[in-house]
N, C-alpha and C positions, 0 to 999 in steps of 0.2 A: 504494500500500500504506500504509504509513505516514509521511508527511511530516514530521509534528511527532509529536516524542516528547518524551513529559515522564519523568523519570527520578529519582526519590525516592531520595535516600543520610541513612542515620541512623547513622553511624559502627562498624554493628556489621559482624561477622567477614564478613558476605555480600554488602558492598558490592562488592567488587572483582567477583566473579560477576553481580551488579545491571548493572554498566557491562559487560561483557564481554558481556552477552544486548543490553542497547540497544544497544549499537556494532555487534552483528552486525546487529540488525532497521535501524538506521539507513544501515548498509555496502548491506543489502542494496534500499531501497527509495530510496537519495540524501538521507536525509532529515537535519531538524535537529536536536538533542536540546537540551533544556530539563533539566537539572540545576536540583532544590530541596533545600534543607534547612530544617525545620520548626523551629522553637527555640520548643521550649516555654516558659512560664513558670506558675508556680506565684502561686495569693493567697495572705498572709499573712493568717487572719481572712476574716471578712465583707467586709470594708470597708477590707482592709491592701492595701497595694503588692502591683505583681508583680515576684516575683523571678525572674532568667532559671535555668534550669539548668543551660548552659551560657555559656559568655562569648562576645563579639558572633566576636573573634577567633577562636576554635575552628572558630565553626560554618562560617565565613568560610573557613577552609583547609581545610573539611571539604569544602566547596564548588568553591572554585580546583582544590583537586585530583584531583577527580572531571572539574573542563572539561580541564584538564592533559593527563589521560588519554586523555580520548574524541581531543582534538584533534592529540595525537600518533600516533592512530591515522588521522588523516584526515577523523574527523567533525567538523560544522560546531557547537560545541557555548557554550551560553551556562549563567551562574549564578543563581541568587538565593537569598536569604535570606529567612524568612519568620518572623514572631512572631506566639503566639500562647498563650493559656489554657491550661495542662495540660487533656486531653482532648481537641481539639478540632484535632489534627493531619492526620485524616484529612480533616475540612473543608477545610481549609487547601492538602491536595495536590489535592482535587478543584479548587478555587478555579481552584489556579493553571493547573489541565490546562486549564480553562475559559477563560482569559484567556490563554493560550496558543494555544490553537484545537490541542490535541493530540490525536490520535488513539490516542494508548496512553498508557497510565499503565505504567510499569516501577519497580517495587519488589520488596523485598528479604522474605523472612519469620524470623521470630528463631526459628522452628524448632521453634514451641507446638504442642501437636497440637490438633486441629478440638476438643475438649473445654476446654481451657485458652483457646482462642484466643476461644471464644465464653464462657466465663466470664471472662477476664482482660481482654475488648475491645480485641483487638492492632488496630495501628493497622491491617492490611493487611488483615483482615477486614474494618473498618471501609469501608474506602476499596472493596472489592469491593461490598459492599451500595449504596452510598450512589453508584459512580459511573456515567454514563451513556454511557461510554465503554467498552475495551477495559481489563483490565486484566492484566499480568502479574505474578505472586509468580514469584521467585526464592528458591530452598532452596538 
């Protein structure tokens, strides 16, 4: 069924339900889960630095405690951290699904409706169009 799961947390209210859908798909097929968090960053200008939007530490415990979870439930679960250009997060989860060898992508949805989500380019939309895999939103 699913051996590798890749499993996206972005600190909002739906994470905890994000890990509770992977941990069951993962309980239910033996599988591993791959925990990412994206950390954006922002240009300053054309040609300025990138500024993160969160600190390395946040996104880091954003991370530990999503493996935390899953692995006190019994699943086999690892983290990473990922940077990248504001915009360009849902690349960034395909990426990792990729270099993973995951068979599902499991993410969270901020709860836009199909008009907002396709005017506003939520990341989860994004990542549905763009990936070659399976993917689940969580509401």
């Amino acid at each position: 069924m699913y051996e590798k799961i890749l499993v996206a947390v972005d600190h909002s209210d739906v994470t905890p339900r994000v890990l509770d859908a992977a941990s069951g798909l993962a309980a239910l097929s033996h599988g591993e889960v791959w925990v990412v968090h994206v950390r954006e960053r922002e240009t300053v200008g054309e040609t300025g630095p990138l500024t993160p939007r969160e600190s390395a530490e946040a996104a880091g415990t954003e991370v530990d405690s999503a493996v935390a979870t899953l692995t006190q439930a019994g699943i086999s679960a690892h983290g990473v951290v990922r940077d990248t250009v504001f915009g360009r997060a849902a690349r960034e989860i395909i990426a990792e699904a990729k270099e993973r060898g995951a068979d599902v992508i499991v993410m969270g949805s901020r709860g836009r409706g199909d008009l907002a989500g396709l005017v506003l380019g939520s990341t989860a939309h994004k990542v549905i169009h763009l990936a070659d895999r399976q993917v689940m939103v969580v509401r």
